[in-house]
LUMGU-986531 format. One line per 3 residues: number of its first residue (from 1); for each residue x, y negated, z of N, C-alpha, C. Coordinates in nm, 3 decimals. Atoms other than C-alpha are relative to their C-alpha. Example, Ala and Ser with C-alpha at 12.3 -4.5 7.8 and 13.67 -1.06 7.14 Angstrom:
1> 0.089 0.119 0.000 1.230 0.450 0.780 0.090 -0.120 0.000  -0.082 0.119 -0.006 1.367 0.106 0.714 -0.077 -0.109 0.073
This chain:
1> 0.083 0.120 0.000 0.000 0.000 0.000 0.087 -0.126 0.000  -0.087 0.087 -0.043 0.302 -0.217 0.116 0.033 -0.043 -0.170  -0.112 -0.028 0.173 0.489 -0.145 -0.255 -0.144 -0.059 -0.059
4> 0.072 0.065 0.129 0.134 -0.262 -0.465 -0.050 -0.119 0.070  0.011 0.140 0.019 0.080 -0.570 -0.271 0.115 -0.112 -0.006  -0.093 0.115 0.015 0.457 -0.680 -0.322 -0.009 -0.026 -0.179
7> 0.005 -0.003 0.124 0.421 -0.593 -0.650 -0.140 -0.079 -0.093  0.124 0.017 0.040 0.093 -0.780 -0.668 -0.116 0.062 -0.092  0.073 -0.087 0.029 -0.103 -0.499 -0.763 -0.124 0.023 0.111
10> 0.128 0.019 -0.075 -0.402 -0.594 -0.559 -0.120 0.111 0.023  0.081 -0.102 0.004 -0.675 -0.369 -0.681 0.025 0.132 -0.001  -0.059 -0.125 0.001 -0.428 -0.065 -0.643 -0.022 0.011 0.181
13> -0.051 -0.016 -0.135 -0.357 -0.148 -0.272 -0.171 -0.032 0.057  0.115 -0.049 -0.069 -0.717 -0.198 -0.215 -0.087 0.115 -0.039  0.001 -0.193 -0.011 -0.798 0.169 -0.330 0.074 0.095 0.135
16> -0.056 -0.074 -0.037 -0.543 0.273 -0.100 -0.079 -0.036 0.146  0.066 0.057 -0.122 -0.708 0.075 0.181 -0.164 0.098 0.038  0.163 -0.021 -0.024 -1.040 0.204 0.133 -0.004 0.163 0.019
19> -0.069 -0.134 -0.076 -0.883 0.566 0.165 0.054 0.001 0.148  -0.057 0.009 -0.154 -0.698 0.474 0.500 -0.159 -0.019 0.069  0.136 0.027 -0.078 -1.070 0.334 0.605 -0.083 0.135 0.034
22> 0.059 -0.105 -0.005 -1.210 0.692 0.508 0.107 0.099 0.140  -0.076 -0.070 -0.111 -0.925 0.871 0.741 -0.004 -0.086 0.110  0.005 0.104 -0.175 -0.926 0.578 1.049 -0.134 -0.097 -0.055
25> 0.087 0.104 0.001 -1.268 0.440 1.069 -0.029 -0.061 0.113  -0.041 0.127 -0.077 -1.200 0.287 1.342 0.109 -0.097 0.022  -0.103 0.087 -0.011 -0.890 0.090 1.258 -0.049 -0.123 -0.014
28> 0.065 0.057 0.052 -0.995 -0.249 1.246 0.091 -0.106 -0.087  -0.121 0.058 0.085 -0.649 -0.356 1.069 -0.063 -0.037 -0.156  0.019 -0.073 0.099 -0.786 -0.180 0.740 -0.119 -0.098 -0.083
31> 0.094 0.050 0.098 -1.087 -0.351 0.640 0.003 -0.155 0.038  -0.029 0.110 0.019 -0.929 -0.720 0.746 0.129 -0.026 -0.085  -0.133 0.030 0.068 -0.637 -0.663 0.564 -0.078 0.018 -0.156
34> 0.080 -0.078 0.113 -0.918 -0.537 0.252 -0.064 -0.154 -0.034  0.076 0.088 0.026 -1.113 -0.860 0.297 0.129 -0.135 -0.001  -0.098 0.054 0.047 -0.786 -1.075 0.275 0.060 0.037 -0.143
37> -0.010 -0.080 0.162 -0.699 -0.899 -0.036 -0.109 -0.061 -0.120  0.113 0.056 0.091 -1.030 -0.996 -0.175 0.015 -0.191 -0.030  0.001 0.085 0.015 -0.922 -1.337 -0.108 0.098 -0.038 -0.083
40> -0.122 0.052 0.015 -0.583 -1.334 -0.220 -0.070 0.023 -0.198  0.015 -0.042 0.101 -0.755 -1.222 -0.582 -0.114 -0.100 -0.065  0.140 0.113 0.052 -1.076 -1.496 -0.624 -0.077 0.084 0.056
43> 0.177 -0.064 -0.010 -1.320 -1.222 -0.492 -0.008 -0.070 0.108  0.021 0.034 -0.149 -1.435 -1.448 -0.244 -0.147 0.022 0.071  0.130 -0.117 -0.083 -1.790 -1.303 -0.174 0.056 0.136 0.065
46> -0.007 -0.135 -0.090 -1.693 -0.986 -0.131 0.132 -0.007 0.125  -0.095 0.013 -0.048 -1.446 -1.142 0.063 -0.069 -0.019 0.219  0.097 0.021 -0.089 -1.695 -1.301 0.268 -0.118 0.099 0.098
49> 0.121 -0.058 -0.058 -1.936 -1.002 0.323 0.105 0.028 0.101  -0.081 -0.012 -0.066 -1.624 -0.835 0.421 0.047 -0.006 0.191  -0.001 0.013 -0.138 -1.542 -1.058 0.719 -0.088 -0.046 0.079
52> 0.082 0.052 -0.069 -1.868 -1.117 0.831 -0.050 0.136 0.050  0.028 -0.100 -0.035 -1.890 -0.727 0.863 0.088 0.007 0.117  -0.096 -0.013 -0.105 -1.612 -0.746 1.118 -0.028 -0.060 0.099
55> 0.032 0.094 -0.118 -1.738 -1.016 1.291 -0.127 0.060 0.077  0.116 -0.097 -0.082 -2.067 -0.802 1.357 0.028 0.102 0.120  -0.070 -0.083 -0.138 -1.861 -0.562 1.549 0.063 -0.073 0.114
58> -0.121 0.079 -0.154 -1.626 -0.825 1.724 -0.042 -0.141 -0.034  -0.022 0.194 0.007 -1.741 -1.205 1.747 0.106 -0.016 0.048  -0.141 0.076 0.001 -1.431 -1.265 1.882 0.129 0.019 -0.046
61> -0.124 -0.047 0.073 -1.215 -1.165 1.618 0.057 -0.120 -0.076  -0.091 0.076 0.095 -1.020 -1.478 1.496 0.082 -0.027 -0.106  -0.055 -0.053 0.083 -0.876 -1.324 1.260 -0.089 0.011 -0.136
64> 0.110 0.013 0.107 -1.179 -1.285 1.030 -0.120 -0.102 -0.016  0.032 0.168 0.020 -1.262 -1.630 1.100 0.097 -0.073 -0.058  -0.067 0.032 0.125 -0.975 -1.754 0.948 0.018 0.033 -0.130
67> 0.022 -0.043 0.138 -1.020 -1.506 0.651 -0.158 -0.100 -0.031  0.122 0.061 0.063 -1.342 -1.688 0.612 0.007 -0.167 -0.018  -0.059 0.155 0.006 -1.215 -2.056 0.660 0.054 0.037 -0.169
70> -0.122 0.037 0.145 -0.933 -1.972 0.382 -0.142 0.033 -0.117  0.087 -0.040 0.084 -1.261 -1.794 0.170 -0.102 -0.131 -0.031  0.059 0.091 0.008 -1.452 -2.124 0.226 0.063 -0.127 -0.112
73> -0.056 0.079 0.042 -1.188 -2.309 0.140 0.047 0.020 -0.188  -0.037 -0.009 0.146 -1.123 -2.131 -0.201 -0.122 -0.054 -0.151  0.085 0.054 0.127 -1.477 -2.196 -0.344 -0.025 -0.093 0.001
76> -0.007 0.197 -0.010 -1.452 -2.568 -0.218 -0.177 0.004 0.051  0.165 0.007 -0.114 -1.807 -2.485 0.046 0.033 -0.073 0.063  0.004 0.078 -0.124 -1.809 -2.759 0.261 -0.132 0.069 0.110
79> 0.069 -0.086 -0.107 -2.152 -2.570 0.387 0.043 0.079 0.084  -0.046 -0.137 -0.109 -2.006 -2.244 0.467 0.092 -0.026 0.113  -0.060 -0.002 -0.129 -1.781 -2.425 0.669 -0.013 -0.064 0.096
82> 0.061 0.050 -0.081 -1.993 -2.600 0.845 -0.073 0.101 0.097  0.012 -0.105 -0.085 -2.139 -2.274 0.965 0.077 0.091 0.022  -0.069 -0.051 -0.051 -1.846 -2.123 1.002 0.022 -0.083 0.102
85> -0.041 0.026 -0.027 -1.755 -2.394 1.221 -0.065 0.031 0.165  0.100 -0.029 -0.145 -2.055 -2.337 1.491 0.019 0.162 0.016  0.006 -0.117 -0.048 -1.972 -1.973 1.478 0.170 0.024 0.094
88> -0.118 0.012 -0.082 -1.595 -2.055 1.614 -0.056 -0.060 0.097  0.030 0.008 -0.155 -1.722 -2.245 1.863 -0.096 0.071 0.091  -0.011 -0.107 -0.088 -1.938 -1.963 1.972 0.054 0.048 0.049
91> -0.143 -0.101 -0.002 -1.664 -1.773 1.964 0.104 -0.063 0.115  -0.066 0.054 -0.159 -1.472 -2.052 2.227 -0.078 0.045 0.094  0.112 -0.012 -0.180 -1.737 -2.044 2.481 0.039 0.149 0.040
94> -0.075 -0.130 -0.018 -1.694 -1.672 2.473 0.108 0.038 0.053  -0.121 -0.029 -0.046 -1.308 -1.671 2.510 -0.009 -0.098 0.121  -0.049 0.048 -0.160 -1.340 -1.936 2.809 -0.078 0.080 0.112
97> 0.077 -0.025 -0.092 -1.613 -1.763 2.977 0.074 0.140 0.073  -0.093 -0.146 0.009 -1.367 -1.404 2.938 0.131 -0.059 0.022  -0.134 0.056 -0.028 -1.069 -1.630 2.999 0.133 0.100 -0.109
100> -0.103 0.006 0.136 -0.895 -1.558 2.658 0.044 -0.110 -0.013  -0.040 0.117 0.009 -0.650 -1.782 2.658 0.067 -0.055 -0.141  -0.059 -0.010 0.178 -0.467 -1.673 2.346 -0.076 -0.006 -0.103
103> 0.105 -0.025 0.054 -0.768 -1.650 2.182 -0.092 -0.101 -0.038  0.074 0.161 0.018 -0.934 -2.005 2.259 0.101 -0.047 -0.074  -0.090 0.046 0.034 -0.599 -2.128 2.129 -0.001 -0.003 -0.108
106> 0.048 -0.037 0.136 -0.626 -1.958 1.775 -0.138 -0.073 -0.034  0.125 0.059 0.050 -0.977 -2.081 1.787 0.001 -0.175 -0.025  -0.023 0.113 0.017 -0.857 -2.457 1.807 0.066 0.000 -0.091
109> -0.011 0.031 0.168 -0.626 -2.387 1.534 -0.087 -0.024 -0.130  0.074 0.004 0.112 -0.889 -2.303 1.324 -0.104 -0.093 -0.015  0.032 0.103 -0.024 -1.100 -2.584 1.429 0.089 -0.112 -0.102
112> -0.061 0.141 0.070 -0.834 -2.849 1.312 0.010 0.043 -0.084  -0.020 -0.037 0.138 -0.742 -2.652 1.000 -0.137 -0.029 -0.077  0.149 0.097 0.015 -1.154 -2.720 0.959 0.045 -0.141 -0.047
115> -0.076 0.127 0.006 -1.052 -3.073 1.031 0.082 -0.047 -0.147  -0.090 0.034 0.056 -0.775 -3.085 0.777 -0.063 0.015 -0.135  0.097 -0.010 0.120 -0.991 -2.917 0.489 -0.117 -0.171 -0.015
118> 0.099 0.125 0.049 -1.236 -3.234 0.555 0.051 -0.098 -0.054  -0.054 0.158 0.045 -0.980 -3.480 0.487 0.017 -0.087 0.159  0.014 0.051 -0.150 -1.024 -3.553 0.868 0.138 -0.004 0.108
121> -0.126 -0.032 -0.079 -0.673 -3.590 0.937 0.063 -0.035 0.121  -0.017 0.078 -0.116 -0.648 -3.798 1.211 -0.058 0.071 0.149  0.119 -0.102 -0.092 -0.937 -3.590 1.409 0.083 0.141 0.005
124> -0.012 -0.112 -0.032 -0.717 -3.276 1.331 0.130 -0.005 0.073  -0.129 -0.045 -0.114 -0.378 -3.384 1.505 -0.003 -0.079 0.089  0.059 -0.011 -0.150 -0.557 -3.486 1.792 0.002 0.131 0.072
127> 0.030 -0.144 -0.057 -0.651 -3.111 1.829 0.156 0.045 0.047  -0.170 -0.031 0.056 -0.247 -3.033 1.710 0.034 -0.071 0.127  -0.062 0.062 -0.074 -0.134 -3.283 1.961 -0.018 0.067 0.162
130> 0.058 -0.082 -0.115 -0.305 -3.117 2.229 -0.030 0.090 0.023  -0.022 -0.111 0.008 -0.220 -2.773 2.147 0.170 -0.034 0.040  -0.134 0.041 0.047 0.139 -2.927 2.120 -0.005 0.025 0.196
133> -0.066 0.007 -0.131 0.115 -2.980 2.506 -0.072 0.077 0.093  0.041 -0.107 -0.030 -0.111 -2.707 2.608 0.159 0.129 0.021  -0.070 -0.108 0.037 0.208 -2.492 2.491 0.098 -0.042 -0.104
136> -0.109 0.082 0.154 0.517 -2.695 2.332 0.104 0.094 -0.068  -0.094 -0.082 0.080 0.687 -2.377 2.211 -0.082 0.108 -0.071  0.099 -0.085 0.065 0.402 -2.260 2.025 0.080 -0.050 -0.196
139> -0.090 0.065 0.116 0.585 -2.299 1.623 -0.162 -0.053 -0.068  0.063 0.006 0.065 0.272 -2.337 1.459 -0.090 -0.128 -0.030  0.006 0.090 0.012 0.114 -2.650 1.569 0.078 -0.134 -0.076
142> -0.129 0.085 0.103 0.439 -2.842 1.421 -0.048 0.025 -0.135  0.043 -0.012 0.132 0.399 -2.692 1.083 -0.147 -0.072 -0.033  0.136 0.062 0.005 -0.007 -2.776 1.094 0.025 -0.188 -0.056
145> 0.007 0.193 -0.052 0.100 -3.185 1.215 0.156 -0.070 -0.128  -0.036 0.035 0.098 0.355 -3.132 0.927 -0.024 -0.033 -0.141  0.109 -0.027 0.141 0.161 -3.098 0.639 -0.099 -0.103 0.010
148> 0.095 0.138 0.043 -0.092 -3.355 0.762 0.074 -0.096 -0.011  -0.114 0.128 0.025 0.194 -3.615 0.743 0.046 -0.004 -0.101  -0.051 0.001 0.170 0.268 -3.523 0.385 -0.087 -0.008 -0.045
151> 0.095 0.023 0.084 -0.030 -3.574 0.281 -0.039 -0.149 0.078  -0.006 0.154 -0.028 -0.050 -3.937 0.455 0.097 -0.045 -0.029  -0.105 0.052 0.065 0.260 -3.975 0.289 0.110 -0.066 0.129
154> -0.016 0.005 -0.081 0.434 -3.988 0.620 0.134 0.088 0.023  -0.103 -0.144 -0.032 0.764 -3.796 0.577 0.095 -0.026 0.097  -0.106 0.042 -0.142 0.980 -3.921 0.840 -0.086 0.075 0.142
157> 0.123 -0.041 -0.088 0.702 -3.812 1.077 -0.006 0.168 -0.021  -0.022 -0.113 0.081 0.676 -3.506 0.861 0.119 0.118 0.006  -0.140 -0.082 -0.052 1.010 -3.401 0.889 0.039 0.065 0.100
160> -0.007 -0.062 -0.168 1.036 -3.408 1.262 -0.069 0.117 0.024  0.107 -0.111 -0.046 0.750 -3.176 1.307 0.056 0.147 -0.075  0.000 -0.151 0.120 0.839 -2.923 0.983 0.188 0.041 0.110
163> -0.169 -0.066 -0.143 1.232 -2.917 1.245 -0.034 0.081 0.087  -0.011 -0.077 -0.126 1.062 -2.832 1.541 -0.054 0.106 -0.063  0.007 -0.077 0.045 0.880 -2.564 1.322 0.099 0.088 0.003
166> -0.137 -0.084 0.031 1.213 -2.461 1.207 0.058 0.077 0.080  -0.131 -0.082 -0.115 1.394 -2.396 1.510 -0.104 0.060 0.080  0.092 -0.092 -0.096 1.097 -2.239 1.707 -0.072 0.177 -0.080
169> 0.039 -0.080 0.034 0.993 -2.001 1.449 0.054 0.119 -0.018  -0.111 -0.115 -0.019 1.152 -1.637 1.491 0.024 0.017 -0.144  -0.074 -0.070 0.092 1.369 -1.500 1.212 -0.110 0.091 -0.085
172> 0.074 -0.114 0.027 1.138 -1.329 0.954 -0.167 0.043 0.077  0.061 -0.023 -0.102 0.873 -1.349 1.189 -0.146 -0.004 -0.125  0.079 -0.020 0.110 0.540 -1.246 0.938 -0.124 -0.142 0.044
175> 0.076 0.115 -0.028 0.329 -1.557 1.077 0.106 -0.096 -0.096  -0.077 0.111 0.101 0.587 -1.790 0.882 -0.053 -0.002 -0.143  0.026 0.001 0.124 0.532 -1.678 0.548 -0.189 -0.025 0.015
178> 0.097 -0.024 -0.056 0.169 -1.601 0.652 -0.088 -0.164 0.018  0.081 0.149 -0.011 0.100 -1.989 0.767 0.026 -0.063 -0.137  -0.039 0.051 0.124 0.292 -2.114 0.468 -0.075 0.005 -0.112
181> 0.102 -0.047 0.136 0.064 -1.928 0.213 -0.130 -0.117 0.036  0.152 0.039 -0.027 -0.270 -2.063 0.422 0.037 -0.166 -0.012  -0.006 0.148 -0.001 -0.137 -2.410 0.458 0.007 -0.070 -0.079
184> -0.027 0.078 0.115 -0.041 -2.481 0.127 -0.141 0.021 -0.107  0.150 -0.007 0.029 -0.423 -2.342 0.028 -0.035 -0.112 0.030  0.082 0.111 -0.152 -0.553 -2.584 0.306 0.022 -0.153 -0.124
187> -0.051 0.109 0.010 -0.335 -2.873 0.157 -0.069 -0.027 -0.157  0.060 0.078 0.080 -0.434 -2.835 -0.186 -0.122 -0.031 -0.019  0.140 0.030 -0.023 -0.820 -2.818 -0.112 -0.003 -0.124 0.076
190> 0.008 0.121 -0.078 -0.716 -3.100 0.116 0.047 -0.144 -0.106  -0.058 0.114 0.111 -0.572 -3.289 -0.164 -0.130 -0.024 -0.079  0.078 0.047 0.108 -0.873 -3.256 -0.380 -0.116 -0.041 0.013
193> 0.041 0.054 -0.112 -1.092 -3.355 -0.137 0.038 -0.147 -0.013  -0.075 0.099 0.025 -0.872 -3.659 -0.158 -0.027 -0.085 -0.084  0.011 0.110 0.134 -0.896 -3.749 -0.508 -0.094 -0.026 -0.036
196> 0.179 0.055 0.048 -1.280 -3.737 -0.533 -0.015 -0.079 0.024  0.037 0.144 -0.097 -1.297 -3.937 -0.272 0.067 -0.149 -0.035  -0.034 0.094 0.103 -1.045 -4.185 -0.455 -0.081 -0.032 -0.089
199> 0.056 -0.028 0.148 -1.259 -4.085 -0.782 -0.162 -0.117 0.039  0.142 0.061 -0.076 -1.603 -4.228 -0.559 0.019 -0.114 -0.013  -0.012 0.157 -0.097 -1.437 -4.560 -0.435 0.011 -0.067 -0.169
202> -0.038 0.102 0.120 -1.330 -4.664 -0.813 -0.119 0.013 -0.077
């Protein structure tokens, strides 16, 4: 499976997936790594039923709330992510009431990444800023508060943040590449977002 999604052979490695699902049906790796797949390809319905099947079993799976953010974000729904956005904050109340701490945390990422899709950049590294001191050796907030500063054209600002990234993020560590892919999604839906809104004012 590894070998046809380096090889971007997508619809090979989700055959192989949907075999692993038949031998472990209870992994729940298998059919979020299936509905990421669907995204990484345009299927973004079936991307969508996908992780809304996961979420039936686990509301508090963060994980297939961000597959559905990035899925929102590919067909340019501002709806869907408006109700995605009330189903994350279900999903907080939940982790504070269960005292998930790691868990509310992820859920504020995906909140501002929300945020950042609107064009709401200011509103999202508020969140960033205050993840930043919740937990200042978290790498990920940096990257986030880097990217909105390149897109306010802000690179001095920009820079600093994409450093502390740098030096906090482990070696190889599969969240690096991983944010990199989603952020540079994020950024260009956040860009085009942008230019309408330029396109409106003239």
């Amino acid at each position: 499976m590894e070998i046809k999604i380096k090889n971007k052979k997508m619809l090979d490695a989700i055959s192989i997936i949907d075999k692993l699902i038949e031998v472990q049906p209870n992994e729940s790796e298998w059919p979020l790594m299936k509905s990421h797949l669907y995204v990484n390809i345009g299927e973004v319905g079936l991307a969508k039923v996908g992780f809304n099947e996961i979420l039936k079993k686990d509301p508090s799976c963060v994980e297939a709330y961000h597959g559905l953010v990035m899925a929102a974000s590919q067909d340019e729904s501002i709806e869907d992510l408006k109700g995605i956005e009330k189903m994350i904050e279900e999903g907080m109340k939940l982790c504070k009431k269960e005292n998930k701490k790691t868990d509310l945390r992820d859920f504020k990422l995906l909140l501002a990444q929300i945020r950042v899709i609107e064009g709401k950049y200011e509103d999202a590294l508020k969140v960033y800023g205050e993840l930043v001191k919740e937990e200042p050796r978290d790498f990920r907030p940096y990257l986030c508060q880097g990217i909105i500063y390149t897109l306010l054209r802000k690179s001095n600002e920009a820079e600093k943040c994409f450093e502390k990234y740098r030096r906090l993020v482990p070696q190889g560590h599969p969240y690096a590449r991983y944010f990199d892919e989603n952020m540079i999604a994020t950024k260009v839906f956040a860009q085009k977002v942008e230019n309408e809104r330029d396109g409106s004012k003239s």
